[in-house]
mmCIF file as gemmi writes it, N, C-alpha and C atoms, coordinates in Angstrom:
data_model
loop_
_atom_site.group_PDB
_atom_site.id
_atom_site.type_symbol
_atom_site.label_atom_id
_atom_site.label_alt_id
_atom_site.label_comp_id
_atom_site.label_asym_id
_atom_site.label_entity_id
_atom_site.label_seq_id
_atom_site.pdbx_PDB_ins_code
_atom_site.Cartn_x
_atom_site.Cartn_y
_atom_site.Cartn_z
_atom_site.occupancy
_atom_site.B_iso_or_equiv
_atom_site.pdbx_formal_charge
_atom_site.auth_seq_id
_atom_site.auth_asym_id
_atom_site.pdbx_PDB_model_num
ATOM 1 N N . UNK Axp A 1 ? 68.753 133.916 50.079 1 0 ? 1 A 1
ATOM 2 C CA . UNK Axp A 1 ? 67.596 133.946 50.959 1 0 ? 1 A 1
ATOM 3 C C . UNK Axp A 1 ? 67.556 135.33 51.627 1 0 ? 1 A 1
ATOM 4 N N . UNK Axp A 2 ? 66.449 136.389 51.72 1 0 ? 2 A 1
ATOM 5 C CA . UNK Axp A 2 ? 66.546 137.28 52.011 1 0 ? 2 A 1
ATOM 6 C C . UNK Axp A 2 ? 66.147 137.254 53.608 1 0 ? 2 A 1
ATOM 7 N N . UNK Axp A 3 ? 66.099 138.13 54.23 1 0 ? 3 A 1
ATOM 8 C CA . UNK Axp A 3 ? 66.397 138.357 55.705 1 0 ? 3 A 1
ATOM 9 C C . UNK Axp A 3 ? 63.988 138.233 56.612 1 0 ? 3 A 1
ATOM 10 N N . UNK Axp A 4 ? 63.233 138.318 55.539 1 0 ? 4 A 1
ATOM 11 C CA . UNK Axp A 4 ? 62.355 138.06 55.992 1 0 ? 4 A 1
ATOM 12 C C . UNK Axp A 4 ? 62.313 136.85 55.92 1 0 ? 4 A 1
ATOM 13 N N . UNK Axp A 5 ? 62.421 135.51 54.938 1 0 ? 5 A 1
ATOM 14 C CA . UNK Axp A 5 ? 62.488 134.666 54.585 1 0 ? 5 A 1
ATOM 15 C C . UNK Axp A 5 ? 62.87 133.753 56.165 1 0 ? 5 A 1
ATOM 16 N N . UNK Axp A 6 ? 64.481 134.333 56.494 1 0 ? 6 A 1
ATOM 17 C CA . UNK Axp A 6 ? 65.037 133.911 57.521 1 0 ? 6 A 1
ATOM 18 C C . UNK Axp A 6 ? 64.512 134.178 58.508 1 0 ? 6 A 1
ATOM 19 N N . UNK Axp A 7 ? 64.407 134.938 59.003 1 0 ? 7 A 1
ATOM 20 C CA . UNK Axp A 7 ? 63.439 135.077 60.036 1 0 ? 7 A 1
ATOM 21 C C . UNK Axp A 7 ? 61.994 134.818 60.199 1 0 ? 7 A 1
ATOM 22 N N . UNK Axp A 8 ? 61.758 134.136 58.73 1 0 ? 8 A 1
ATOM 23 C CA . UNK Axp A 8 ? 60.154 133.789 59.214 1 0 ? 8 A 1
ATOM 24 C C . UNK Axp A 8 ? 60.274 132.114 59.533 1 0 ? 8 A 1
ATOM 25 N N . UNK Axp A 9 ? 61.507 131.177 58.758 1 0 ? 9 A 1
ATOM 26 C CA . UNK Axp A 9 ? 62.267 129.919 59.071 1 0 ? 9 A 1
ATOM 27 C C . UNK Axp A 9 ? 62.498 129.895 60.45 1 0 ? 9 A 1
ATOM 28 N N . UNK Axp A 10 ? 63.375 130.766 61.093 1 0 ? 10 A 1
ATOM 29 C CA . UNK Axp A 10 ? 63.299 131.081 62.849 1 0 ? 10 A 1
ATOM 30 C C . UNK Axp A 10 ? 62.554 130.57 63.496 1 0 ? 10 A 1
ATOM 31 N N . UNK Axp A 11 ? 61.247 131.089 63.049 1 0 ? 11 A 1
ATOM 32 C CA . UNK Axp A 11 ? 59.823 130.911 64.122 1 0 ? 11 A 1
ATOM 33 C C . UNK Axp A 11 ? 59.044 129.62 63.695 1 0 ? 11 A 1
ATOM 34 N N . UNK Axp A 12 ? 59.298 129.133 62.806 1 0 ? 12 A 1
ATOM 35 C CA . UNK Axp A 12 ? 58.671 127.762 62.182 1 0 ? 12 A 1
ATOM 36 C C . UNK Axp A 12 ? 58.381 126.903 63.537 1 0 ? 12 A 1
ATOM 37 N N . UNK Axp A 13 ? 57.945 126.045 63.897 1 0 ? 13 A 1
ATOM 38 C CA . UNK Axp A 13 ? 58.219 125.079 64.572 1 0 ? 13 A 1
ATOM 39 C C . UNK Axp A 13 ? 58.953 124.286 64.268 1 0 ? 13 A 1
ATOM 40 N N . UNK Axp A 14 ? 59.82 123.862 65.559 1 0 ? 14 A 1
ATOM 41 C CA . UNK Axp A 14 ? 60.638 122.924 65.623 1 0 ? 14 A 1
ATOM 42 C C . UNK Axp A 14 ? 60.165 121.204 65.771 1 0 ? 14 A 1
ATOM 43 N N . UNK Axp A 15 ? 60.844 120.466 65.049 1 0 ? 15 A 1
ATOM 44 C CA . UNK Axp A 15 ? 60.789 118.871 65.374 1 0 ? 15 A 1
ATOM 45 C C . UNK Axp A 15 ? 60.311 118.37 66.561 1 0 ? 15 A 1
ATOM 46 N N . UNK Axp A 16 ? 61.051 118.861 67.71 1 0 ? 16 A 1
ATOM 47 C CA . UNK Axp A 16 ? 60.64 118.534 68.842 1 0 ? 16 A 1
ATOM 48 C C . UNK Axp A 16 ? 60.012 119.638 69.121 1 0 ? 16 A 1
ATOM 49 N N . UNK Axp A 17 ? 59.338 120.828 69.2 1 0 ? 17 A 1
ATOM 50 C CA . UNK Axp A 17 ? 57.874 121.462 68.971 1 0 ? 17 A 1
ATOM 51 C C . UNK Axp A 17 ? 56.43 120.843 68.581 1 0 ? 17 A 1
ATOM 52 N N . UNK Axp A 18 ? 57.07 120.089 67.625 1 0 ? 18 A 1
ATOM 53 C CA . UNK Axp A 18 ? 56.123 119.067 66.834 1 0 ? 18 A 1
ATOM 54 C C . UNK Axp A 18 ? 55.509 117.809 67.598 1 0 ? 18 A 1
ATOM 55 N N . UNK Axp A 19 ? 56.368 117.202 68.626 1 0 ? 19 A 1
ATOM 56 C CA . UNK Axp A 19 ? 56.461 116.227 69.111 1 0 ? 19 A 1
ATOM 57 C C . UNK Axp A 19 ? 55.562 116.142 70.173 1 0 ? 19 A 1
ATOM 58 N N . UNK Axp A 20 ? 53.982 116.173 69.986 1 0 ? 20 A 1
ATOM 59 C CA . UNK Axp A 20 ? 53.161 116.646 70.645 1 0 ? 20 A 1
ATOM 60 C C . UNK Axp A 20 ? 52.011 115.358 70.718 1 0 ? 20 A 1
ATOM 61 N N . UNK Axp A 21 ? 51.631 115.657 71.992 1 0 ? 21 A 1
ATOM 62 C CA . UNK Axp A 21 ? 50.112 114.034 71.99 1 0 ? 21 A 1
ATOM 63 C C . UNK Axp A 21 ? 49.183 115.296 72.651 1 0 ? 21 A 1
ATOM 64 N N . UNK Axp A 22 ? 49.096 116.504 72.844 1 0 ? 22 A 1
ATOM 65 C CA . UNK Axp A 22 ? 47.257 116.854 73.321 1 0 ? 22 A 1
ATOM 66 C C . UNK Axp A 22 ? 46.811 116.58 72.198 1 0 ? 22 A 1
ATOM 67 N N . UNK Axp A 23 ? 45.405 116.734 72.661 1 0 ? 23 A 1
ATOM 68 C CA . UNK Axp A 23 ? 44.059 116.819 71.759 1 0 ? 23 A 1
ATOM 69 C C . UNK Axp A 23 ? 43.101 117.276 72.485 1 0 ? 23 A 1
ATOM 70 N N . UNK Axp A 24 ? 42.311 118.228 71.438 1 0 ? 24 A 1
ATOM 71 C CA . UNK Axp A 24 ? 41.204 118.624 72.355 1 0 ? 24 A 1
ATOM 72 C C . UNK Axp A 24 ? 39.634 118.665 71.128 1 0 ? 24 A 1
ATOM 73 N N . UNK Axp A 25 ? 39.012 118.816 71.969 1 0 ? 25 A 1
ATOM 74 C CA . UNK Axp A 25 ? 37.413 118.434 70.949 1 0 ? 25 A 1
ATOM 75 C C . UNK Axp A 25 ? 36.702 119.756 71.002 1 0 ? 25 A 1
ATOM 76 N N . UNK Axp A 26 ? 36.249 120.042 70.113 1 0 ? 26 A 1
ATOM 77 C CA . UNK Axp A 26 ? 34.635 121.599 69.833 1 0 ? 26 A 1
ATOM 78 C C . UNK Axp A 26 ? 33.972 121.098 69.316 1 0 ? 26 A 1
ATOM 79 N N . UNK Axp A 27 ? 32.569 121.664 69.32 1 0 ? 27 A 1
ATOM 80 C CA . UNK Axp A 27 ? 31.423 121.479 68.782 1 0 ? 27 A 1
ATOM 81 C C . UNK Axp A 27 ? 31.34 122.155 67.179 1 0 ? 27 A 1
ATOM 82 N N . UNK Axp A 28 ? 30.899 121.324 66.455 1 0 ? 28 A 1
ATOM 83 C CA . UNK Axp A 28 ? 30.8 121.528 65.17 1 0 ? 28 A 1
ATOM 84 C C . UNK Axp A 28 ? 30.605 122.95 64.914 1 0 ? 28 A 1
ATOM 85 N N . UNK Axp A 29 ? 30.702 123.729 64.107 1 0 ? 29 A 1
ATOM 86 C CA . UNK Axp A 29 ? 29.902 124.966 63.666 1 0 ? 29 A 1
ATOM 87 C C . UNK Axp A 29 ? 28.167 124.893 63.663 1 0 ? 29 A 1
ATOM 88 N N . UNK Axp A 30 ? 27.563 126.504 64.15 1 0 ? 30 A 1
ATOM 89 C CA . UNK Axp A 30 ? 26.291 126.091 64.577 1 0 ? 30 A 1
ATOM 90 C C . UNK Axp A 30 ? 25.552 125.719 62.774 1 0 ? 30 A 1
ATOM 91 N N . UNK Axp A 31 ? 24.252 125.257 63.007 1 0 ? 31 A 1
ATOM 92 C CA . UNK Axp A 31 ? 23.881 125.399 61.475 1 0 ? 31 A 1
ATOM 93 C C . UNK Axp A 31 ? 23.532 123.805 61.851 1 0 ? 31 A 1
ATOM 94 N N . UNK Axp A 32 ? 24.535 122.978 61.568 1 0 ? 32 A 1
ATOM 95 C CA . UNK Axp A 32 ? 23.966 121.648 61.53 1 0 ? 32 A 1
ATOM 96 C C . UNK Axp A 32 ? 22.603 121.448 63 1 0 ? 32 A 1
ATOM 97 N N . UNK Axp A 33 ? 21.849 120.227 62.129 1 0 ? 33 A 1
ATOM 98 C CA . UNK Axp A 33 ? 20.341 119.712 62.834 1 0 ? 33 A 1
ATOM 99 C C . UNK Axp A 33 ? 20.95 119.21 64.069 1 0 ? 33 A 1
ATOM 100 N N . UNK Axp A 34 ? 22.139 118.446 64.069 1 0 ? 34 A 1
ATOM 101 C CA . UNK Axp A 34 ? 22.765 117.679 65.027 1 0 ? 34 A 1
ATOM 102 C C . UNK Axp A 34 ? 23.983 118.228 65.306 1 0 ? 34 A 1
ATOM 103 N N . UNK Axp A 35 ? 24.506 118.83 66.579 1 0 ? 35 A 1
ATOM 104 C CA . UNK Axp A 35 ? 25.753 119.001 66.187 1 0 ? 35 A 1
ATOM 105 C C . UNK Axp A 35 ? 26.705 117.761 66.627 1 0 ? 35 A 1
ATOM 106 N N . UNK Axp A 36 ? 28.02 118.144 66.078 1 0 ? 36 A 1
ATOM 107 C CA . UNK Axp A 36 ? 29.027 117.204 66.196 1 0 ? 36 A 1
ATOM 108 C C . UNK Axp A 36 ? 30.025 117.887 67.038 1 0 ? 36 A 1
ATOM 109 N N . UNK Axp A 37 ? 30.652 116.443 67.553 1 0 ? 37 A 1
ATOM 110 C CA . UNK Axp A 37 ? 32.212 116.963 68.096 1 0 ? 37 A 1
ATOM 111 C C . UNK Axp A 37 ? 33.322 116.49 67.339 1 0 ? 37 A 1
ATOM 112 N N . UNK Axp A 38 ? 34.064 117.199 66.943 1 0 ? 38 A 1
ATOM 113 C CA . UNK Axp A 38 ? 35.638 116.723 66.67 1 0 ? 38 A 1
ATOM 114 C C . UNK Axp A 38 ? 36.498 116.894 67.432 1 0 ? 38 A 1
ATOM 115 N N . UNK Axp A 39 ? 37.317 116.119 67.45 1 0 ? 39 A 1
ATOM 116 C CA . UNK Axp A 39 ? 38.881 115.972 67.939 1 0 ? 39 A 1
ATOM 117 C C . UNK Axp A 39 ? 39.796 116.292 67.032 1 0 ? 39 A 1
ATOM 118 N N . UNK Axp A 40 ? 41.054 116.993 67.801 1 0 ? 40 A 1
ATOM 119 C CA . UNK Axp A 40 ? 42.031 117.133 66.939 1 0 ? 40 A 1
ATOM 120 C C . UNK Axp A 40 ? 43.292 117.667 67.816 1 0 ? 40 A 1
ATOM 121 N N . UNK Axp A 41 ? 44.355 117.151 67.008 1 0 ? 41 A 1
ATOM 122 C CA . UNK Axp A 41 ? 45.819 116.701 68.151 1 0 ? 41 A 1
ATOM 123 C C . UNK Axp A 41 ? 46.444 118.079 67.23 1 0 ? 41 A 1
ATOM 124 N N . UNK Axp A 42 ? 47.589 118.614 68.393 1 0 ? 42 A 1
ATOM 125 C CA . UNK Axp A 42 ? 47.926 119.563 68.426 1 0 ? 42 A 1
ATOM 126 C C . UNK Axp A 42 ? 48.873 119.364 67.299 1 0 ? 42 A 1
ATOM 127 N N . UNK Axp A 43 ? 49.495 118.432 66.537 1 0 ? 43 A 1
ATOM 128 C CA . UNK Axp A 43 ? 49.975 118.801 65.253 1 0 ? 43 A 1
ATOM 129 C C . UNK Axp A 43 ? 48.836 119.093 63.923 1 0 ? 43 A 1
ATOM 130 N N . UNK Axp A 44 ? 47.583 118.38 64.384 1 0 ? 44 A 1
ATOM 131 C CA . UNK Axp A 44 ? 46.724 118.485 63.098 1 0 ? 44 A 1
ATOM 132 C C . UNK Axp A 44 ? 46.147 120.322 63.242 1 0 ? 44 A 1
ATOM 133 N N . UNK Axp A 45 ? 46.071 120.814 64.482 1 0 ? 45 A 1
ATOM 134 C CA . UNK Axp A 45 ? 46.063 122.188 64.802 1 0 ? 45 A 1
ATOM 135 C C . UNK Axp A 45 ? 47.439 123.377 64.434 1 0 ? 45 A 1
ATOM 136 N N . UNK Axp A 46 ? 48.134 122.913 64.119 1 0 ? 46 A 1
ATOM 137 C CA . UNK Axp A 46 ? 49.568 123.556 63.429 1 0 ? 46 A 1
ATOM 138 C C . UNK Axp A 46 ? 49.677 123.458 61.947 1 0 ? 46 A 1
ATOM 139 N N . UNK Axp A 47 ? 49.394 122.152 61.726 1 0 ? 47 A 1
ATOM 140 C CA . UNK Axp A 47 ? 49.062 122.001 60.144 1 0 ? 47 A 1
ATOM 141 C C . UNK Axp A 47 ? 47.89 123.29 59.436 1 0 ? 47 A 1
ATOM 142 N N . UNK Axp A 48 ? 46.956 123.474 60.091 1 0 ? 48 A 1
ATOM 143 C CA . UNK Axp A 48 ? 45.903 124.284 59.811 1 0 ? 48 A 1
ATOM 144 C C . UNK Axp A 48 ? 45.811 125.193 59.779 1 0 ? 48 A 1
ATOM 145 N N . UNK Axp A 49 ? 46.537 125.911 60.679 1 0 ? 49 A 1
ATOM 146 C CA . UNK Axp A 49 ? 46.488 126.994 61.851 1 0 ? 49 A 1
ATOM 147 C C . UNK Axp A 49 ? 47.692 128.153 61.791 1 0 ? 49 A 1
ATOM 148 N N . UNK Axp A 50 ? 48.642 126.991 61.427 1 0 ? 50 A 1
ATOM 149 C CA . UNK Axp A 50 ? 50.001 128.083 61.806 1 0 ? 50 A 1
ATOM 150 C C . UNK Axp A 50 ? 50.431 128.911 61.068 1 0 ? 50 A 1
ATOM 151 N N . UNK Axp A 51 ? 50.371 128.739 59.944 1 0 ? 51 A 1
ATOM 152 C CA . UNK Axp A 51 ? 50.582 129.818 58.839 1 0 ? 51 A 1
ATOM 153 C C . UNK Axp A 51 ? 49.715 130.743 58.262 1 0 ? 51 A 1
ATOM 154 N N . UNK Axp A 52 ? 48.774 130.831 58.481 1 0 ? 52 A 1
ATOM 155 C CA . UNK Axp A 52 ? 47.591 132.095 58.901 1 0 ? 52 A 1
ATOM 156 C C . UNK Axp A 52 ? 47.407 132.759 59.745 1 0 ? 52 A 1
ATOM 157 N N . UNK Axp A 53 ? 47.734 132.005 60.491 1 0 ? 53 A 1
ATOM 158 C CA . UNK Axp A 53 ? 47.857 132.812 61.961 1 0 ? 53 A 1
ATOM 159 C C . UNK Axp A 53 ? 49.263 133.823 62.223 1 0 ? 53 A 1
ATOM 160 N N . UNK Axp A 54 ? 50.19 133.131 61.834 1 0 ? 54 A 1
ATOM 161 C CA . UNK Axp A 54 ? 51.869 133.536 61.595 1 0 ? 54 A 1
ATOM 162 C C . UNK Axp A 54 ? 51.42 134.738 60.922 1 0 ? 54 A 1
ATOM 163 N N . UNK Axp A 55 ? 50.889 134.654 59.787 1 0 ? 55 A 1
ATOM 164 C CA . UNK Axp A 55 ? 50.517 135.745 58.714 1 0 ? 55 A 1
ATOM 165 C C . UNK Axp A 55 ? 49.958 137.626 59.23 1 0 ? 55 A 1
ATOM 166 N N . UNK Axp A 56 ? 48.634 136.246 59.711 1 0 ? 56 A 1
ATOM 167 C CA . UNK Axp A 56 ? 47.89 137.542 60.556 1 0 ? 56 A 1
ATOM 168 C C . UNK Axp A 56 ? 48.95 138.108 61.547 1 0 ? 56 A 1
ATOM 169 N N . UNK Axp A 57 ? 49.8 137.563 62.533 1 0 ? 57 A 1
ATOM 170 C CA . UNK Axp A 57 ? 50.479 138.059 63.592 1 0 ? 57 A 1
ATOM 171 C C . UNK Axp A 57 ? 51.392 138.98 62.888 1 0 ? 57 A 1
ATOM 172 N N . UNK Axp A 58 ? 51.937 138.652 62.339 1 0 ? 58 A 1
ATOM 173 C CA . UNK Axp A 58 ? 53.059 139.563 61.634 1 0 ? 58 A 1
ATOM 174 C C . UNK Axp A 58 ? 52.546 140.956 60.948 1 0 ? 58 A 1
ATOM 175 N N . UNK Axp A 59 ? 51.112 140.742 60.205 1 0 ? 59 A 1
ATOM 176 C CA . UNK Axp A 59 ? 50.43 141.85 59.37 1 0 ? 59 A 1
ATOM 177 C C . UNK Axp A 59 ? 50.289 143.041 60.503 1 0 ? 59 A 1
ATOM 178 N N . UNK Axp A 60 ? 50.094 142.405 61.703 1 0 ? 60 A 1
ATOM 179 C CA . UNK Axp A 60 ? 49.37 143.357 62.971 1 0 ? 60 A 1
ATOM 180 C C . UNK Axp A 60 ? 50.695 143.976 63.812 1 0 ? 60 A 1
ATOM 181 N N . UNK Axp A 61 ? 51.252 142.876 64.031 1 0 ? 61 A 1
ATOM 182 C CA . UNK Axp A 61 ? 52.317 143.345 64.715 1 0 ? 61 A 1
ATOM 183 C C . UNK Axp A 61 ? 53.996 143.607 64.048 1 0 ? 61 A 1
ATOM 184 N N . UNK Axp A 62 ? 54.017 143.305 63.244 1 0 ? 62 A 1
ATOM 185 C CA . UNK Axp A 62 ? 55.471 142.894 62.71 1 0 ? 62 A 1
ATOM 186 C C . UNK Axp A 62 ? 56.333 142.074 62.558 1 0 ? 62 A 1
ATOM 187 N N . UNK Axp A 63 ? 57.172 141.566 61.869 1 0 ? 63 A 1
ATOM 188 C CA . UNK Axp A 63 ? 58.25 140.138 62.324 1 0 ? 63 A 1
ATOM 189 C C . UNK Axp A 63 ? 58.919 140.453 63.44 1 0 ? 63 A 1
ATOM 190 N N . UNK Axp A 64 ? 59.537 141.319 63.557 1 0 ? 64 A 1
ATOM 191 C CA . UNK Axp A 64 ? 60.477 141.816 64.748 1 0 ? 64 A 1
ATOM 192 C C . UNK Axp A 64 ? 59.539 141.109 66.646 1 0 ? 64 A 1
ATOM 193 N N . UNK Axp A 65 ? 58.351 141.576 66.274 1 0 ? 65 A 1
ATOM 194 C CA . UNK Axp A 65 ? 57.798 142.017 67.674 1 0 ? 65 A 1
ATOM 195 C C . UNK Axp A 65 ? 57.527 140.273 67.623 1 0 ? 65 A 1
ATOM 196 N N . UNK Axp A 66 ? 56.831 139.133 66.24 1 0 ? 66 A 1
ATOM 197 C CA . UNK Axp A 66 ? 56.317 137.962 66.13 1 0 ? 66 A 1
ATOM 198 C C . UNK Axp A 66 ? 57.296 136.927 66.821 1 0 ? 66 A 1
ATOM 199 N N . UNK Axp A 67 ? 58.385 137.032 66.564 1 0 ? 67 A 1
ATOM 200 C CA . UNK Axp A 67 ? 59.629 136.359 66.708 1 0 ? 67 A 1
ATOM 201 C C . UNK Axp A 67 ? 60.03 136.656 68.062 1 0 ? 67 A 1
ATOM 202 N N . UNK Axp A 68 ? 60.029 137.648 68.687 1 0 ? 68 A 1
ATOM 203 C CA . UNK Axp A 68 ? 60.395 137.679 70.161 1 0 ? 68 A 1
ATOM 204 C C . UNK Axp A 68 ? 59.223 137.898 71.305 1 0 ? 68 A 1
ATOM 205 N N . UNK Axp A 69 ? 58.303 137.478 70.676 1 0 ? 69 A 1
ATOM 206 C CA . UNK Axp A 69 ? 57.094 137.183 71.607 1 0 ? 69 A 1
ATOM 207 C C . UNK Axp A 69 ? 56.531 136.164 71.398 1 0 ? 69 A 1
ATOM 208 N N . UNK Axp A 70 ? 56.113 135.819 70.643 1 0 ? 70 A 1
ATOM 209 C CA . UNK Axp A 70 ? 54.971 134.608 70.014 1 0 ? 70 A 1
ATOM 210 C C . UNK Axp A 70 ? 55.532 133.193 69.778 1 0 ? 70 A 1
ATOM 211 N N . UNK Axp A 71 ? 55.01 131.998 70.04 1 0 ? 71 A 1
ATOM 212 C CA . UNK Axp A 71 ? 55.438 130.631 70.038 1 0 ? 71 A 1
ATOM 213 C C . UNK Axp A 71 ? 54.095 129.863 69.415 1 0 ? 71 A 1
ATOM 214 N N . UNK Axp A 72 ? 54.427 128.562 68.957 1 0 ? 72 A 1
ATOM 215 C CA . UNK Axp A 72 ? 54.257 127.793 68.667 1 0 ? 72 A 1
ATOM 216 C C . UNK Axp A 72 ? 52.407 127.664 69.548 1 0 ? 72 A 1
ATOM 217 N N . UNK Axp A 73 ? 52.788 127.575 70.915 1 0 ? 73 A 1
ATOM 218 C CA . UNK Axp A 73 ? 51.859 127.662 71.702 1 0 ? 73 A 1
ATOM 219 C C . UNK Axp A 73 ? 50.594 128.999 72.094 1 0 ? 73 A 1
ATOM 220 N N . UNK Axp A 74 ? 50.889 130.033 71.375 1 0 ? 74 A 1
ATOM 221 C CA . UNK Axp A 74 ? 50.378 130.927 71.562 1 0 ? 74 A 1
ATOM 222 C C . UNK Axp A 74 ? 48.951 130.589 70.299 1 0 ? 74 A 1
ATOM 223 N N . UNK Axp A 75 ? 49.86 130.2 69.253 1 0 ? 75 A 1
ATOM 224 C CA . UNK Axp A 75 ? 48.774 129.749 67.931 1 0 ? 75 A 1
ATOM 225 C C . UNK Axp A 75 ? 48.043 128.885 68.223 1 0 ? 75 A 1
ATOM 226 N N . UNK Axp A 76 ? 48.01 127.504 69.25 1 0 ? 76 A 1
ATOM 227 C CA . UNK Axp A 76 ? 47.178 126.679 69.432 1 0 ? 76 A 1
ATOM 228 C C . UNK Axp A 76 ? 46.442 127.192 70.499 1 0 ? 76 A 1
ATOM 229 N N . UNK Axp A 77 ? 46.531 128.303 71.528 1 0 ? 77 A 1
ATOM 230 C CA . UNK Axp A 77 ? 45.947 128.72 72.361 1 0 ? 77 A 1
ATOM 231 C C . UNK Axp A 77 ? 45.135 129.352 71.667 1 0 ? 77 A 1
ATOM 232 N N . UNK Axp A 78 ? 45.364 130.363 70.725 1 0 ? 78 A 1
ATOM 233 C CA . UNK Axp A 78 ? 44.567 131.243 69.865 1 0 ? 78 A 1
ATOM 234 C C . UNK Axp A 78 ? 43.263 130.63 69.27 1 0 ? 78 A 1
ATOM 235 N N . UNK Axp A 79 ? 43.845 129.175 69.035 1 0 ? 79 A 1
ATOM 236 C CA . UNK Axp A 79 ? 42.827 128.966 68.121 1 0 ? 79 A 1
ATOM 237 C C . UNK Axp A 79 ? 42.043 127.84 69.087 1 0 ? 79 A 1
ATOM 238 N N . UNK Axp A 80 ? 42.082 126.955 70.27 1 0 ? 80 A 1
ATOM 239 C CA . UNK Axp A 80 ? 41.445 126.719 71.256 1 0 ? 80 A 1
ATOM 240 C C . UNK Axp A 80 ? 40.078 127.827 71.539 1 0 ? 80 A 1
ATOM 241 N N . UNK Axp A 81 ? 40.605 128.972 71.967 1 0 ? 81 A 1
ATOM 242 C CA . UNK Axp A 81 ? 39.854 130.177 72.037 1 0 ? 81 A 1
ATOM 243 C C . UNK Axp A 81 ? 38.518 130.097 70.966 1 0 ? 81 A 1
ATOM 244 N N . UNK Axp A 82 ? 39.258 130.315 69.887 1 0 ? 82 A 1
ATOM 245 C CA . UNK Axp A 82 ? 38.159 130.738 68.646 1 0 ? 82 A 1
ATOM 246 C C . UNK Axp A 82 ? 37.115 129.618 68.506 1 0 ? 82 A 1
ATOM 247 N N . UNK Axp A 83 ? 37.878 128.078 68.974 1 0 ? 83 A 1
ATOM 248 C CA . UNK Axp A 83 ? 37.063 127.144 68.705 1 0 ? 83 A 1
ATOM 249 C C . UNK Axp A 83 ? 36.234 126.581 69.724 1 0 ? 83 A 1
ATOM 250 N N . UNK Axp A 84 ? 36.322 127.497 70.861 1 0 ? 84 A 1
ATOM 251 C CA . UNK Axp A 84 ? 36.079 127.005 72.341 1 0 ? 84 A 1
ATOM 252 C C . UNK Axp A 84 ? 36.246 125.881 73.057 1 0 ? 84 A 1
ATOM 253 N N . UNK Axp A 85 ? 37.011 125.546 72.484 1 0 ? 85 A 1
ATOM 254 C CA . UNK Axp A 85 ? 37.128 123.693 72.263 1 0 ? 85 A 1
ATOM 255 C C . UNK Axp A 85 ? 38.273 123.549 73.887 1 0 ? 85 A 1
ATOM 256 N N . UNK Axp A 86 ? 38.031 122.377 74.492 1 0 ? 86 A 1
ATOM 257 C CA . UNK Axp A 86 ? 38.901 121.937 75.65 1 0 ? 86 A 1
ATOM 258 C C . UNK Axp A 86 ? 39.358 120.751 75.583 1 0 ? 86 A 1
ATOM 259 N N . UNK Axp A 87 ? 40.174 120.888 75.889 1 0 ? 87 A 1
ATOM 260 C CA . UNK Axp A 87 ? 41.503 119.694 75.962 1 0 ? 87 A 1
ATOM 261 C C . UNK Axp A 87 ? 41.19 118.145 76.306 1 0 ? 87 A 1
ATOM 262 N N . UNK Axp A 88 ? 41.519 117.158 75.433 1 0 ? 88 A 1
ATOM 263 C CA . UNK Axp A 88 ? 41.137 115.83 76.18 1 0 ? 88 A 1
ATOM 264 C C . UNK Axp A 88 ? 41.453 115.034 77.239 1 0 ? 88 A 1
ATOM 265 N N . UNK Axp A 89 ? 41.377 114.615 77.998 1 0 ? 89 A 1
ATOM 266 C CA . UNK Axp A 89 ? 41.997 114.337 78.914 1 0 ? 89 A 1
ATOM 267 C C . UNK Axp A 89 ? 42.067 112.669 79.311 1 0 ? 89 A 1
């Protein structure tokens, strides 16, 4: 196993990382006659999310800088953002 490999295993999320109940809802993409809301819980947002995002972070910044800054939580914040979407409560 070479040394990016390992260090990209590092930053994975953890089990209990995983072990998550938010959810939060956005409005569909514009375009539809009606829009919609979805929901979606912060593992179905990691499933989607995290390894593109991991990708992009690393392309921009590096593994070095990804790994001692960036969490689990930074990716679901990221993508909250993009989706404007707020938390259920």
């Amino acid at each position: 196993m070479n040394n990016f490999v390992r260090k990209l295993i590092s930053i994975l999320p953890t089990n209990k990382e995983l072990n998550r109940t938010r959810s939060f809802t956005y409005k569909s993409p514009p375009g539809l006659s009606v829009p919609e809301y979805v929901t979606v819980t912060e593992i179905e947002i990691i499933n989607s999310h995290w390894q593109p995002w991991l990708e992009k972070q690393v392309a921009n910044h590096g593994m070095d800088h990804v790994i001692k800054n960036y969490t689990v939580e930074d990716c679901i914040d990221d993508w909250i953002a993009l989706h404007y979407a707020v938390e259920v409560v």
